[in-house]
N, C-alpha and C positions, 0 to 999 in steps of 0.2 A: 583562438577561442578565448572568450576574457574567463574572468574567475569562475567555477564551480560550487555547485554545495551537492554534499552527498544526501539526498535525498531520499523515504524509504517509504515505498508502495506498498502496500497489502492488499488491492482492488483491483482493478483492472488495467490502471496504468501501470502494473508490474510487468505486464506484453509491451516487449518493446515496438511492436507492431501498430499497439493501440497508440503508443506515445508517437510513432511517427507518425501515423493518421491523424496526429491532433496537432502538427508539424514543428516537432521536436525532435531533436537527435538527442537518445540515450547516448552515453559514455560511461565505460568501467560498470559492466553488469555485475553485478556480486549475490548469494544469495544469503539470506539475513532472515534472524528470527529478533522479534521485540519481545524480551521476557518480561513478567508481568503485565502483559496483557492479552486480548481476547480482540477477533475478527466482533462484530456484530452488525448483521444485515437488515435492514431495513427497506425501505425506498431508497435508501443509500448505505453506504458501508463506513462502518467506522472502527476504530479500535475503544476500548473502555478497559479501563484498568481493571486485572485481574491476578491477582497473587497465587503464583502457581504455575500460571496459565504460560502461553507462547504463542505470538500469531507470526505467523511466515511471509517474507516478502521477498523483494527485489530494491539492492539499493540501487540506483545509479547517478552520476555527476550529471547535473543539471544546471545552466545558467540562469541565475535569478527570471530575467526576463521570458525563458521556459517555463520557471514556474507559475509566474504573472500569468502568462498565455492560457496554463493548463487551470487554472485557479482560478480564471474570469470568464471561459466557459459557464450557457446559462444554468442553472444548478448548483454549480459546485463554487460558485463566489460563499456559499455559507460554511464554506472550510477555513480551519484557521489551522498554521502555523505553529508548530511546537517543537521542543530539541527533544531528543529522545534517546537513549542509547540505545543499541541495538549489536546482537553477536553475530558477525561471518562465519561464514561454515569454515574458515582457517583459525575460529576461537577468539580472535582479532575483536575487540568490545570498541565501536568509534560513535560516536557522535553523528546524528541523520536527523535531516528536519522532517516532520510527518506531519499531513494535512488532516485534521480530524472533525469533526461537527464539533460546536458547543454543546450541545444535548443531545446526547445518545436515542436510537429508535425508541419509541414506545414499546414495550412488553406482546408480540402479537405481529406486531408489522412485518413484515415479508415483502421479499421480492424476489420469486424462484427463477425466473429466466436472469435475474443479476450472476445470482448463486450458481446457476449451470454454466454458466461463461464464464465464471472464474473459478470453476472445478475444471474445467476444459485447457484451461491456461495454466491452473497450476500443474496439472497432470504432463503438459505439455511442458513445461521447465524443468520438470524430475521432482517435483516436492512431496516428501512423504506422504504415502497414501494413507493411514491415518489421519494425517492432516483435513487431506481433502474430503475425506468419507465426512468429517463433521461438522461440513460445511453447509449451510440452511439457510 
């Protein structure tokens, strides 16, 4: 396997199921929260900065040319690349690249069949149910 980068989902490719349907092999599941900030769903899902706040994920090692694959997908080429830190559930603070919009949803925008498949997933990974209740 060449180099890895710890990579860190908050959407739908946090199912490792979803990632091999899109034909990628996760490696090193870990669960991870991004402190200060916030899920926000639109037509698509993003993170935006929020002070306070914590959105939940799934890191896993992924090889650049994974990400390429999952990133040029039609849709989601309008993600960009950012470092992030992010806590493991062992407290563990490391460095994760996260793919996010430039310009967060409009105020209003919605997508509930998004939102119910990844209440479905997260429910199904074990992630705080709080969490998932406030998810829209």
């Amino acid at each position: 396997m060449s180099a890895t980068i710890d990579a860190f989902f908050y959407g739908l490719y946090m199912d490792d199921a979803v990632l091999r349907g899109a034909g990628v092999t996760p490696h090193s599941p870990r669960k991870a929260s991004a402190n200060g900030y916030a899920l926000r769903i639109g037509q698509r899902a993003t993170l935006v900065k929020a002070p306070g706040s914590a959105a939940w994920g799934m890191v896993y090692a992924l090889t650049p040319d994974d990400l390429a694959k999952l990133y040029s997908a039609p849709g989601l080429e309008v993600y960009r690349p950012e470092q992030i830190e992010v806590a493991l559930e062992n407290r563990a603070i490391i460095q994760a690249r996260v793919y996010n919009l430039s310009q967060a949803p409009a105020a209003g925008e919605c997508n509930p069949d998004y939102a119910e498949k990844l209440k479905a997933a997260m429910t199904r990974l074990g992630f705080p149910a709080d969490y998932i209740a406030r998810i829209a």
